[in-house]
N, C-alpha and C positions, 0 to 999 in steps of 0.2 A: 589399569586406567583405561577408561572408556577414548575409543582412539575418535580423531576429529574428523574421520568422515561416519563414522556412527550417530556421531552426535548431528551430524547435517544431515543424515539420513530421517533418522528420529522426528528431527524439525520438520520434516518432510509430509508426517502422519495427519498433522492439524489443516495442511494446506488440500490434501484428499479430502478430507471429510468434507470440508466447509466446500469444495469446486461438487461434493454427491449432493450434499444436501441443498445447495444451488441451484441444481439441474433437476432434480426431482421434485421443488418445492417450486420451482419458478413463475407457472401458470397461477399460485395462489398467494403469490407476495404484490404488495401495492408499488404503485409506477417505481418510487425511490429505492425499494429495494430493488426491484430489476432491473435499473440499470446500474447498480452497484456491484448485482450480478454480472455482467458484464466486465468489470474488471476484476473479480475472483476467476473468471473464466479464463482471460487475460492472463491472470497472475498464475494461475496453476497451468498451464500451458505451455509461458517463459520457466518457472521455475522447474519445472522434473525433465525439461528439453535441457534443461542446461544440469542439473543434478546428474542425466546418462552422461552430458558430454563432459562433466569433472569426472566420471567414473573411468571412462573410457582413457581419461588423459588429454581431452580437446581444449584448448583455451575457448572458453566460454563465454568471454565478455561483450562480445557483440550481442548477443543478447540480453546483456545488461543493458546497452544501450539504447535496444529496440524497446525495453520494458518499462526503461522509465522516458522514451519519448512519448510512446503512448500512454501508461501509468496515468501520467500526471492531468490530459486530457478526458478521460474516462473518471477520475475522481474529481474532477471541476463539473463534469456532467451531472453526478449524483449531487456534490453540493449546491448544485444549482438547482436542482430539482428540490430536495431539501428548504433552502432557503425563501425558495419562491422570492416574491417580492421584495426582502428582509435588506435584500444587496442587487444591485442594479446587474443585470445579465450581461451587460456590455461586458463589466470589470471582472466576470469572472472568465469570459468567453477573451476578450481581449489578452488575458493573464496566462490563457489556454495556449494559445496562439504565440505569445513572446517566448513561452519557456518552450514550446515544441522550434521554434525557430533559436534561441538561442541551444536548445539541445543538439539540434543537426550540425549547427555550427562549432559546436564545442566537441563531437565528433568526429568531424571530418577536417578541423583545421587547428585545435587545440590539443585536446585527451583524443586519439584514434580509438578505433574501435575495440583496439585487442591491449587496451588500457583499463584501466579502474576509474570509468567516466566521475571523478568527483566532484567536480563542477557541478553537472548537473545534479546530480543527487542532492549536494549540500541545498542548492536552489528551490529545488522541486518539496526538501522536506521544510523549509520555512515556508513556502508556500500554504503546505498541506497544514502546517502549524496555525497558520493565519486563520486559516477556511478552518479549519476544528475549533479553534476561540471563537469565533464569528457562531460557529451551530451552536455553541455552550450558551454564548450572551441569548442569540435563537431560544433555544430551550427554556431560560429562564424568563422570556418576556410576556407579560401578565396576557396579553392579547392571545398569543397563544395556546398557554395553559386553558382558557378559558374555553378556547374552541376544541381543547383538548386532539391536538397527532393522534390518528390510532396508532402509529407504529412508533410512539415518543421511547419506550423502552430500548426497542430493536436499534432505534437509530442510536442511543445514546449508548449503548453498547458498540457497536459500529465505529462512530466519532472517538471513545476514549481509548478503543481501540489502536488507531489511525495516528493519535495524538501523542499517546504512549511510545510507541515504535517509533515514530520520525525524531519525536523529542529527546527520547534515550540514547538513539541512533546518530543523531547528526552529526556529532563532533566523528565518527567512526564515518559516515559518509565524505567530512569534509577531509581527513589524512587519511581515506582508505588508500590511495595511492602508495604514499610514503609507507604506509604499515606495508600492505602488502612487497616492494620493494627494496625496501632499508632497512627496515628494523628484521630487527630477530625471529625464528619460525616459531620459536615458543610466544613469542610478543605477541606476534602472528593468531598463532593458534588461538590463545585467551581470547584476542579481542572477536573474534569471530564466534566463538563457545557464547559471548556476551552478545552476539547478534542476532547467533539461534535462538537465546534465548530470548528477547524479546518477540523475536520474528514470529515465535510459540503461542507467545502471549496475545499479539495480534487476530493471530487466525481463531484463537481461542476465544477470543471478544466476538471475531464475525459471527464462528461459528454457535455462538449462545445470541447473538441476537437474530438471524436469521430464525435460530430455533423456536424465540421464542414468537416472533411472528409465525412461522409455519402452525403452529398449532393453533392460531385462530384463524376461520375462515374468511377470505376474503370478501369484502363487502361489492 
């Protein structure tokens, strides 16, 4: 049986490609993907810094913490860039702003840092759920289509991406605590086999929508 840091190693593969082809394709992706770029950067950075520090045997969760304080403000950036006018900038900047101030707070005086911040997580992937339904209604609205996104592909790969993951995810953000703590390492183990693999999934969406933007030149 394939042991469970193989498997989060493995998970690990999707998240390189997608931070190469980021960095190489950057200069020729349009504003929303680059700053979406930006938190693939972000994200590959916290994850393989904290992937050596599980290997090594470090507890790792402070930078769970740092990842989705900032996470969450770096993907209100790109939705907002996305949505343009569709949703008022106050409400998604304002929404930036409550969850980075309730995340500090739910660190430093609720879930510490060397805990399984589920608060915030749980918070941050409704969030992200909201802003992914919001780009879907986006995407379908006739005015749109009409002007035709050149990157309506890339982004909707991106979004179902983002949607998928937090959706699948949530209930495992909201008792990651209790899993990891109480329940049983085999319990354990599964539910995090089932994180990889969505987590898989995710990178796999970035990484084919980025793609398929890279191969057209930017206008």
């Amino acid at each position: 049986m394939i042991s469970l840091k193989t498997i989060v190693i493995l998970s690990h593969l999707p998240i390189l490609a997608t931070v190469v082809l980021a960095a190489l394709r950057y200069r020729q992706l349009s504003k929303a993907l680059q700053v979406f770029s930006w938190f693939i950067f972000l994200s590959g950075a916290i994850q393989f810094t904290s992937l050596w520090l599980c290997l090594v045997s470090i507890n790792n969760m402070p930078l769970l913490h740092i990842y989705v304080a900032a996470g969450f403000p770096c993907l209100a950036w790109f939705y907002k860039t996305v949505l343009g006018n569709f949703i008022n900038s106050r409400i998604v900047w304002g929404a930036a702003l409550l969850f980075l101030l309730f995340s500090i707070v739910n660190s430093l005086f609720i879930q510490n840092i060397f805990r399984f911040n589920s608060n915030a997580l749980a918070v941050e992937s409704i969030l992200i759920i909201i802003l992914a339904l919001f780009t879907f209604i986006f995407f379908l609205n006739h005015t749109m289509m009409e002007q035709g996104i050149q990157d309506i592909k890339s982004l909707t790969w991106i979004n179902s991406g983002l949607f998928i993951y937090y959706l699948s995810c949530l209930m495992i953000f909201y008792f990651g605590d209790t899993i990891l703590f109480r329940f049983s390492k085999d319990l354990s183990r599964h539910t995090w086999v089932y994180h990889s693999f969505f987590s898989t999934v995710m990178y796999i969406c970035f990484f084919a929508g980025l793609w398929k933007r890279s191969k057209t030149p930017r206008l």
